[in-house]
C-alpha positions in Angstrom: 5.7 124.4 -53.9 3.5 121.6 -52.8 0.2 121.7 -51.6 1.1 121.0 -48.1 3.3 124.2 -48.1 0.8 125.9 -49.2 -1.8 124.9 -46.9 0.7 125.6 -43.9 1.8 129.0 -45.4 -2.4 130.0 -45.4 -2.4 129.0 -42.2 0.4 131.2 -41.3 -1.0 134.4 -42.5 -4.4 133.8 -41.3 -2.6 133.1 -37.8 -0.7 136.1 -38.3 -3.1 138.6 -39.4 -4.6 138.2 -36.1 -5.2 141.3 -34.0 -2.4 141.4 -31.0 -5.7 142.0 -28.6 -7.4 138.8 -29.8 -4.5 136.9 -29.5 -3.6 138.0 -25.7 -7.4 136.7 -25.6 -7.4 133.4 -26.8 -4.4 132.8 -25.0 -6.0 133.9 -21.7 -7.9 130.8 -21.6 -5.6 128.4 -21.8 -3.1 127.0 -19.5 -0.7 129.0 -19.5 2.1 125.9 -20.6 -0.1 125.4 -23.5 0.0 129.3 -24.3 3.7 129.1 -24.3 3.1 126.4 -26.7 1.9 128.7 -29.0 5.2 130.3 -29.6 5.4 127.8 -32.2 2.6 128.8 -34.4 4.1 132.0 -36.2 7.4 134.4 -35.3 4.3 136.7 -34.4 3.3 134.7 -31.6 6.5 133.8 -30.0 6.3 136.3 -26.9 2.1 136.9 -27.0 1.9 134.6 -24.3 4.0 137.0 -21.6 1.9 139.6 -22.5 -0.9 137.4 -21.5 -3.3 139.3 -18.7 -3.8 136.1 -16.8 -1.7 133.4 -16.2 -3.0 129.9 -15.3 -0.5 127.5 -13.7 -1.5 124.1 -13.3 0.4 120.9 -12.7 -2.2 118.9 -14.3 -1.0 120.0 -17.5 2.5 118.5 -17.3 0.8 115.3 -16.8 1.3 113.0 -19.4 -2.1 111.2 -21.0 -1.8 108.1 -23.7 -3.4 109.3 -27.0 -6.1 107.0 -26.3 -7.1 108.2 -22.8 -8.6 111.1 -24.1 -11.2 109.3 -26.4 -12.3 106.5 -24.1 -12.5 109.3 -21.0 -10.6 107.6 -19.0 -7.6 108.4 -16.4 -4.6 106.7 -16.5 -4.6 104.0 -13.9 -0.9 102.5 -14.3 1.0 105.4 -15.4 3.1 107.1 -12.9 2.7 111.0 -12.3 5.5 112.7 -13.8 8.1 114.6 -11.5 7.0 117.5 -10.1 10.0 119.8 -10.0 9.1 119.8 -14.2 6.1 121.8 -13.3 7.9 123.8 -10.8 10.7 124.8 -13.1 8.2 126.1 -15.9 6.3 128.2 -13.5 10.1 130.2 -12.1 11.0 130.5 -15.6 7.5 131.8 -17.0 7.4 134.1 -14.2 11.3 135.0 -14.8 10.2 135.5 -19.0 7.2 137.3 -18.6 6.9 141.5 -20.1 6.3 143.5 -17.2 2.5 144.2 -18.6 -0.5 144.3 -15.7 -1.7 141.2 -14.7 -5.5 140.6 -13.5 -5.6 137.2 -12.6 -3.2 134.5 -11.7 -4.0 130.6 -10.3 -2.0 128.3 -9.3 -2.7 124.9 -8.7 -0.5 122.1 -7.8 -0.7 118.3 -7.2 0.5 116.2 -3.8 2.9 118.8 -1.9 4.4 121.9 -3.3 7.4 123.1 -2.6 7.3 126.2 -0.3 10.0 127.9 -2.0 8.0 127.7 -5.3 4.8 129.0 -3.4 6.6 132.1 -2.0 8.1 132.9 -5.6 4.6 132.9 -6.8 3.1 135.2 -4.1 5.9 137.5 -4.3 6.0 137.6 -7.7 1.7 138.2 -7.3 2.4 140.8 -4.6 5.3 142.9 -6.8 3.2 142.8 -9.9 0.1 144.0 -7.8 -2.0 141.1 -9.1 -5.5 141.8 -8.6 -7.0 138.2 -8.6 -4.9 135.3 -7.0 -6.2 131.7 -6.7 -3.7 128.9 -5.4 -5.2 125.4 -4.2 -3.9 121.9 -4.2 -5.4 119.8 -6.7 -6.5 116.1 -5.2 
């Protein structure tokens, strides 16, 4: 086995040996398209994110920064935003994927115009799952 391997299987079990309630922690603080990104790390972490008490929907996420932007702190000037409907398509099928486990917070916060249709989906879907915190604005 190379040393490679057996860096990434360390990582692995350290990942794994995680407790569930930590995990649903961490991920509370992220966006939530980066928590589904975490489905990646382990098998053990491929559904923690729906169990996630918070959920933290943001287009700004699905926008797409050169490497470099992030170390000279700047925003892209000539790069055109990317479609919208991406953003709205993750947030119907998070919403349609997650475990039916209480939810304390959700935010929602999208770019230019939203599509009403995705709005309503996301205050019904607030309103059914009797979410107890719920933040949408428009990001400018």
């Amino acid at each position: 086995m190379t040393i490679k391997r057996l860096r990434q299987k360390e990582t692995e079990t350290v990942v794994d040996s995680l407790p569930e309630s930590l995990k649903l922690h961490i991920l509370s603080f992220l966006d939530t398209r980066h928590a589904v990104e975490t489905s990646v790390l382990s098998k053990s972490w491929v559904s923690s994110w729906s169990c996630v008490p918070v959920l933290n929907f943001s287009s700004d996420s699905f926008q797409k920064v050169h490497p470099l932007d992030k170390y000279l702190r700047v925003k892209p000037l000539h790069r055109p935003p990317p479609p919208l409907h991406a953003f709205d398509n993750f947030v119907v099928n998070a919403l349609s994927r997650r475990q039916p486990v209480k939810l304390d917070r959700l935010t929602f916060k999208h770019a230019g115009s939203c599509n009403p249709e995705i709005l309503k989906q996301v205050f019904d879907y607030a309103l059914l799952h009797s979410v107890q915190e719920l933040e949408a604005s428009r990001i400018l």
